[in-house]
N, C-alpha and C positions, 0 to 999 in steps of 0.2 A: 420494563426498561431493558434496551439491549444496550449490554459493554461490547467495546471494540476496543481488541487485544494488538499490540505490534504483532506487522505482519514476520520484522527482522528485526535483529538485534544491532546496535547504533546508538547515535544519539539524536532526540527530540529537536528541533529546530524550528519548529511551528511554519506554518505555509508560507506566510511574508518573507521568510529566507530563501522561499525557492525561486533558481533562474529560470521563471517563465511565466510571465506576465498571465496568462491563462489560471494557472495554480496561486499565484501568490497573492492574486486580486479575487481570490474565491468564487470564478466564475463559476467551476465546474460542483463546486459545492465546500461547505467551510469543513476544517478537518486538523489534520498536521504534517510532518513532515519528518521524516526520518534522514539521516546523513549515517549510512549502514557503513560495518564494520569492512575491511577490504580485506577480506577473504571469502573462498567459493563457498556459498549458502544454500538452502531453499529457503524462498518465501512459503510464509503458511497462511493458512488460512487465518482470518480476523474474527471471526465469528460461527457459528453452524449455519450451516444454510447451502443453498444453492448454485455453482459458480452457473454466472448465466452470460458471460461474455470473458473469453480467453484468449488471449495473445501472449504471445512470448515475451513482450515486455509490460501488458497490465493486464491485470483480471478483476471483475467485479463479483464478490460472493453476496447474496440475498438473503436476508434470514426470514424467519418463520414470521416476523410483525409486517412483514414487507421495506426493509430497510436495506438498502444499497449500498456495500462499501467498494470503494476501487482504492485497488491496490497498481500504483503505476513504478514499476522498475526504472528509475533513470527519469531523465528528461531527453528527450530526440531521440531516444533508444528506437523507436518505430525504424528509425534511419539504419537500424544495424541488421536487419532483416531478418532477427530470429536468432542471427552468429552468438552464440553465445549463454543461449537462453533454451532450457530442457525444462519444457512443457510434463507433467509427471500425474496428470490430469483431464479429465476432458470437460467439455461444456457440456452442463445437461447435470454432472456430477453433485451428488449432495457428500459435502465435505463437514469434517468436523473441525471446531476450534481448534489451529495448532497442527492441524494435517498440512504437508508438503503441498504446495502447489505447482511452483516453478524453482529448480533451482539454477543459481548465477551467480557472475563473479563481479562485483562490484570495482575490483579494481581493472579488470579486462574493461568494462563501458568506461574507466576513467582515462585508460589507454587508450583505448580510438576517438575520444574526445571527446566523449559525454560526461554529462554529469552525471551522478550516480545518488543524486537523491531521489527520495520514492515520498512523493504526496502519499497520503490515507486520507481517501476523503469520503463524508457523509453525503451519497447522492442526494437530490431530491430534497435535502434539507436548510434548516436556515440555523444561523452562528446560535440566536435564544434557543437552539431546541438540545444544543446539544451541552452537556456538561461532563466536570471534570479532564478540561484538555490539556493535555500535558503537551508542554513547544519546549519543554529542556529537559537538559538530563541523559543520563545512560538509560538505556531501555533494554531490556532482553526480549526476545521474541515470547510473548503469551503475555507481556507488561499491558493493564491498562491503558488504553492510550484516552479515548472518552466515552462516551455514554448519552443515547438518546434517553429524551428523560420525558 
């Protein structure tokens, strides 16, 4: 069974809170949603494994089952072109639970107009597969968030 730990510290909000039809209707895969604290952080990693897709404002790390979490910074944040966003990592990189990925300032994306929620979502997977998801609550970054079961 892999646990998926917050990748930031926040509060839970579960996907359906998030503004973007893509995430909140669990296209891109079911999951949660974090509404991070607004101050300058790094996001960390969710799991051990592999970061195999990196950008300044999402990353996806792979663990050892073949399991896919993306960790997405903000919503439209793509739109911000990196400003604001220190990459502390490369692709290819095997990381540990709780290692730095990217650090950023969550209230800088709420200033140029983005939202600053971060989906956590279970690639590749379906809602029955995964348990224990937590949509509230305070979270610290290394908190539970669910678990492929």
């Amino acid at each position: 069974m892999t646990s998926v730990t917050s990748p930031l510290a926040g509060r839970a909000i579960g996907l359906a809170a998030v503004p973007d039809p893509v995430f909140s209707g669990a296209m891109v895969g079911p999951g949660t949603a974090i509404d991070p604290v607004r101050e300058p952080s790094a996001a960390v990693a969710p799991v051990d494994g592999i970061v195999v897709s990196l950008h300044p404002h999402a990353f996806v790390v792979v663990d050892d089952q073949g399991h896919g979490v993306l960790t997405h910074l903000g919503i439209d944040t793509v739109q911000l072109n990196g400003e604001g966003f220190e990459l502390l990592v490369n692709k290819g990189d095997t990381v540990q639970r709780g290692q730095e990925i990217v650090r950023w300032d969550p209230a800088s994306v709420e200033a140029a107009g983005k939202s600053p929620i971060c989906p956590i979502v279970a690639l590749e997977a379906t809602a029955e597969s995964l348990g224990g998801l937590v949509e509230d609550g305070d979270v610290k970054a290394g908190d539970a968030l669910f678990s492929w079961k």
